[in-house]
One Martini backbone bead per residue (centre of mass of N, CA, C, O) as a GRO file, in nm:
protein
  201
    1UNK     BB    1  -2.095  -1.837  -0.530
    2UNK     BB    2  -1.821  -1.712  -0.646
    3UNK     BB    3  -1.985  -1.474  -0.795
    4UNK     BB    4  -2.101  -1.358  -0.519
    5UNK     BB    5  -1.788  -1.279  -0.425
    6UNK     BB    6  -1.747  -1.142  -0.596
    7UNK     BB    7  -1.902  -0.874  -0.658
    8UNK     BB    8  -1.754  -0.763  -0.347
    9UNK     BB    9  -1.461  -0.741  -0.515
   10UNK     BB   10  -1.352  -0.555  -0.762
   11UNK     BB   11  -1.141  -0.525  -0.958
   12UNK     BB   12  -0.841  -0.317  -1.037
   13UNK     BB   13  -0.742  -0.102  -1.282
   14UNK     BB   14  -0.514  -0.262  -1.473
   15UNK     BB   15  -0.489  -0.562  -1.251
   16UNK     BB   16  -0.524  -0.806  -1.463
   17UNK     BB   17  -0.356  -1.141  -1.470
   18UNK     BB   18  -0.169  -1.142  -1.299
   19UNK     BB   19   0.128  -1.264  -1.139
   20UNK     BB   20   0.073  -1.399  -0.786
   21UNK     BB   21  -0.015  -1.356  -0.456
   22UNK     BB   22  -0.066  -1.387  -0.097
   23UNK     BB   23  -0.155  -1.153   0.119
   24UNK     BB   24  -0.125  -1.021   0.454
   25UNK     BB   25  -0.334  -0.813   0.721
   26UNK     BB   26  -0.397  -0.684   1.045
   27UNK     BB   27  -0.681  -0.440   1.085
   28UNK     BB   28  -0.823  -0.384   1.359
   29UNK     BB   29  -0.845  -0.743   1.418
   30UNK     BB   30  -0.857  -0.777   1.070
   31UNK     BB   31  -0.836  -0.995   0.826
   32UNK     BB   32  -0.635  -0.925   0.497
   33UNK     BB   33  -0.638  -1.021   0.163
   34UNK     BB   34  -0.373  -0.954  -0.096
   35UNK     BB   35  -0.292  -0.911  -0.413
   36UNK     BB   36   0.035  -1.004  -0.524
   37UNK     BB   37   0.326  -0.866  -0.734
   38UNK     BB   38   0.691  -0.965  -0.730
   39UNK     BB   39   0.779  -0.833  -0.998
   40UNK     BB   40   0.623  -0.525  -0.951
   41UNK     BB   41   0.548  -0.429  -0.690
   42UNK     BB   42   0.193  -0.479  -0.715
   43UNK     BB   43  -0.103  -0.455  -0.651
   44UNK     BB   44  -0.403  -0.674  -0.742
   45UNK     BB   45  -0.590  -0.580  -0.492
   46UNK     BB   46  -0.855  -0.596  -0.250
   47UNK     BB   47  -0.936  -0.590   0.020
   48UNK     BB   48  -1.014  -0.938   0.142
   49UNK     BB   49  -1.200  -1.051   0.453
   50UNK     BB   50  -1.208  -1.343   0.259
   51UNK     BB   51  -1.099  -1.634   0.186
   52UNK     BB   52  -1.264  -1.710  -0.023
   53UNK     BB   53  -1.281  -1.457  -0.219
   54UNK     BB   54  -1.020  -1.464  -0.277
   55UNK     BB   55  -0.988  -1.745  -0.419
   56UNK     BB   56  -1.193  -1.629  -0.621
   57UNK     BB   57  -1.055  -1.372  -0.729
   58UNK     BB   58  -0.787  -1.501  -0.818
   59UNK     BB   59  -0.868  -1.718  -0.998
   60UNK     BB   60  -1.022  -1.507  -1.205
   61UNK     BB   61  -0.750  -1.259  -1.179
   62UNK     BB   62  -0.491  -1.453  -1.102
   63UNK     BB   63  -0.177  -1.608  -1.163
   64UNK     BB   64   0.030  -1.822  -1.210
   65UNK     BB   65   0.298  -1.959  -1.375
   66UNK     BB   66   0.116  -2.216  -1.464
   67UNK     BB   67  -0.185  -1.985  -1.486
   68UNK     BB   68  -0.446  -2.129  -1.393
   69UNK     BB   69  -0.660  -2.172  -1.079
   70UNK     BB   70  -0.844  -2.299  -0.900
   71UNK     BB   71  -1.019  -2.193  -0.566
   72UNK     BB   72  -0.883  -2.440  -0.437
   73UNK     BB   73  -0.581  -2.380  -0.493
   74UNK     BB   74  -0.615  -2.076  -0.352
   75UNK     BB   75  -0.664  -2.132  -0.059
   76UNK     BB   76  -0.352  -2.262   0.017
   77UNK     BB   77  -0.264  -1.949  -0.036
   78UNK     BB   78  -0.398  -1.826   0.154
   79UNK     BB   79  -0.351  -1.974   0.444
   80UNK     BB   80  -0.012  -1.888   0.395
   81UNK     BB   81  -0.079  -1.596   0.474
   82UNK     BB   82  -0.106  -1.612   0.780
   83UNK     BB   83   0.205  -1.726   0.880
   84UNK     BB   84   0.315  -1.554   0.565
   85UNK     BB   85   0.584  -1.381   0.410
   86UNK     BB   86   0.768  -1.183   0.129
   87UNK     BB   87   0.778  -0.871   0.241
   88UNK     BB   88   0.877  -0.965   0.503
   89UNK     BB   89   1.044  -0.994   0.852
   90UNK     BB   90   0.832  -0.831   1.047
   91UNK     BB   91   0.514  -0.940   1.122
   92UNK     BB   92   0.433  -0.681   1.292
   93UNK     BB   93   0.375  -0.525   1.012
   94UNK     BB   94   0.085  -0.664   0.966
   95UNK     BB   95   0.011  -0.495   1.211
   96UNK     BB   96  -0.244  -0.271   1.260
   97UNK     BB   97  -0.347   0.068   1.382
   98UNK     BB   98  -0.485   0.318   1.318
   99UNK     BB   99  -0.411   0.512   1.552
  100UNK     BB  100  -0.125   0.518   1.487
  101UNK     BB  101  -0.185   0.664   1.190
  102UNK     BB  102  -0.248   0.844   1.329
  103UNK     BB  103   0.021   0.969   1.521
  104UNK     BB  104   0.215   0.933   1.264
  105UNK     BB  105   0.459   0.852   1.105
  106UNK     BB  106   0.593   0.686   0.899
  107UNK     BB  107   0.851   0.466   0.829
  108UNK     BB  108   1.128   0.456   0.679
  109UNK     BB  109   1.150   0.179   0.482
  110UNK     BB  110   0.896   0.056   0.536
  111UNK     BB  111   0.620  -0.135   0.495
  112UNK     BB  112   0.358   0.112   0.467
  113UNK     BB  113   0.526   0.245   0.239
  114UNK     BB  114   0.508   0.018   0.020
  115UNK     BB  115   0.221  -0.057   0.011
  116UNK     BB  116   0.155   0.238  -0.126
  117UNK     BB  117   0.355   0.186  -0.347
  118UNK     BB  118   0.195  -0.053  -0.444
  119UNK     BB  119  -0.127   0.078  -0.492
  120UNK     BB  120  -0.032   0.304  -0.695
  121UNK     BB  121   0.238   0.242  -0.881
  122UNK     BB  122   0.427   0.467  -0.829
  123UNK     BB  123   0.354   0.735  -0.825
  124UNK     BB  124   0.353   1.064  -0.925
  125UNK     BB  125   0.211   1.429  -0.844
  126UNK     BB  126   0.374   1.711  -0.910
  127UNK     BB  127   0.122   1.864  -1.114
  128UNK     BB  128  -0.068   1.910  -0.917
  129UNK     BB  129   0.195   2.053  -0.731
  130UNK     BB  130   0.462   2.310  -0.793
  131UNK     BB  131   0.509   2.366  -0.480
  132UNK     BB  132   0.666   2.117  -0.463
  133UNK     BB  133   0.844   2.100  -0.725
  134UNK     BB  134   1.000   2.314  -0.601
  135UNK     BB  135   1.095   2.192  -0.320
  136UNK     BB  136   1.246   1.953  -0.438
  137UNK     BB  137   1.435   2.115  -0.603
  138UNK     BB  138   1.555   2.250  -0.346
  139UNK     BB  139   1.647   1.953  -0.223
  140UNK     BB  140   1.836   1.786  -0.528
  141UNK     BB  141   1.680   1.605  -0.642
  142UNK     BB  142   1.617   1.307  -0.811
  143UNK     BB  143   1.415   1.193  -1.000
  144UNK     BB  144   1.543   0.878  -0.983
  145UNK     BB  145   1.466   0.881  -0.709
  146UNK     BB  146   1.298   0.667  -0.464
  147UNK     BB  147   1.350   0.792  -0.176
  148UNK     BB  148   1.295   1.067  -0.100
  149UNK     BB  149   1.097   1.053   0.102
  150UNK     BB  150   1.261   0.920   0.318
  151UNK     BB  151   1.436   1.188   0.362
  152UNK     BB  152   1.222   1.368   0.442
  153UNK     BB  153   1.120   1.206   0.718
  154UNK     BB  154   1.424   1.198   0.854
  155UNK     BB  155   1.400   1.479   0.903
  156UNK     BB  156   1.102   1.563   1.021
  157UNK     BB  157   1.168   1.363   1.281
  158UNK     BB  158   1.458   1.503   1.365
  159UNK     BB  159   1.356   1.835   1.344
  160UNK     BB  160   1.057   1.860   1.213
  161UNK     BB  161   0.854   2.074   1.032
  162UNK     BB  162   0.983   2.373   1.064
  163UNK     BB  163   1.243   2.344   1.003
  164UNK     BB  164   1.145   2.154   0.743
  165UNK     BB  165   0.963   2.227   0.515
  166UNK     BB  166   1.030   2.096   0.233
  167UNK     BB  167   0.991   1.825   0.332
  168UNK     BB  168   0.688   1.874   0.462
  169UNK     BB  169   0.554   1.915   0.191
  170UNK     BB  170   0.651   1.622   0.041
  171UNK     BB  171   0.511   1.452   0.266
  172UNK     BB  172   0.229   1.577   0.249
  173UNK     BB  173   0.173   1.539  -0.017
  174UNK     BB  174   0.240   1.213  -0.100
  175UNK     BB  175   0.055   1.122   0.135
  176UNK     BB  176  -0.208   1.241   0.031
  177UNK     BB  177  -0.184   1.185  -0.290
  178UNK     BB  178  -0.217   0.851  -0.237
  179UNK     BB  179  -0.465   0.830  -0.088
  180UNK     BB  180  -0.641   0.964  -0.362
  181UNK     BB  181  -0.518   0.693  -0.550
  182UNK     BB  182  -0.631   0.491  -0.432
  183UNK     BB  183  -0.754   0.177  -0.478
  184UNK     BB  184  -0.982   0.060  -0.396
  185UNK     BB  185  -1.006  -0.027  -0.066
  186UNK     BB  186  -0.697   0.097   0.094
  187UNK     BB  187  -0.815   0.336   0.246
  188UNK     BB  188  -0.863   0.161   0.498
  189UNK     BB  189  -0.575   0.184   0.559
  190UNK     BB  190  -0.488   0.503   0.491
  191UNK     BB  191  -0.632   0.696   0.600
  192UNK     BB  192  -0.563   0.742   0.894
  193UNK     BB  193  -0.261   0.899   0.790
  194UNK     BB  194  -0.401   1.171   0.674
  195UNK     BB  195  -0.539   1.240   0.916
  196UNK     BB  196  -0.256   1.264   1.115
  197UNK     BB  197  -0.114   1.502   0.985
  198UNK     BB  198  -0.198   1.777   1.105
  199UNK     BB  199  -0.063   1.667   1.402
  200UNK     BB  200   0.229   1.716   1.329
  201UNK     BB  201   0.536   1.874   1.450
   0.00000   0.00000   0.00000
């Protein structure tokens, strides 16, 4: 039974045996729940919208502090997932409407931004396009700025994307190029945001 539970939802590249909990968010009405690793800020499962499935998913590829423990004891941190979260403060960002991420941008330092630099690895792409890195460094950024996102996010939002062009570069290629680079089925999740950016004004 296990077994064919795992078959449907096949573990992350690179992203096996980490210490972390489970963690759920409901979607267009429908609850799903993955693995976080909360020591590295970092997703380590595909979402999975079965709660046994979870919990053999978990059982197989990820560990407590305590080590490896079966499907029956991660049953229980399912189950605490549907009513609790260590990710945020604010239950409704769990609660997602496709609609809503066609229609506008994330707000800078939400939930749904952080869910996405959780599921990518926080990795940047500016190699794949140098007119961003062009960009980006044309608005004095440091390298290791975390937030940078959040400042250009910040800036488009209060004054437009024509007002801000370099920001709107910045913003519209790291969202798209993270959607691009989801891992196991994300895409689920953040797919409608990048389809809804060619909307914003």
């Amino acid at each position: 039974m296990e077994q064919d539970l795992l078959k449907r939802f096949p573990p992350l590249p690179d992203r096996i045996g980490h210490v972390g909990g489970v963690e759920s968010l409901t979607l267009d009405g429908r609850r799903y729940y993955f693995g976080f690793d909360y020591t590295s800020d970092l997703v380590v499962s595909p979402l999975i919208d079965d709660p046994k499935a979870m919990a053999a998913f978990a059982s197989e590829y990820m560990r407590q502090r305590t080590g490896r423990h079966d499907a029956a004891y991660w049953e229980g941190l399912v189950a605490l997932a549907v009513d609790g979260t260590a990710l945020t403060g604010d239950d409704a960002d769990r609660v997602v409407a496709p609609a809503d991420l066609r229609g506008g941008l994330p707000e800078s330092g939400g939930h749904l931004l952080y869910l996405l630099g959780a599921a990518t690895g926080w990795e940047d792409w500016f190699e794949e396009a140098p007119e961003v890195r062009r960009a980006y460094e044309r608005l004095g950024f440091d390298e290791d700025d975390p937030e940078f996102v959040d400042h250009c996010l910040d800036a488009v939002r209060e004054h437009g994307r024509q007002a801000r062009p370099d920001e709107w570069t910045v913003v519209h290629f790291h969202l798209t190029a993270a959607v691009r680079h989801l891992p196991g089925n994300w895409d689920l999740l953040f797919a409608p945001l990048a389809e809804g950016l060619p909307n914003h004004r």
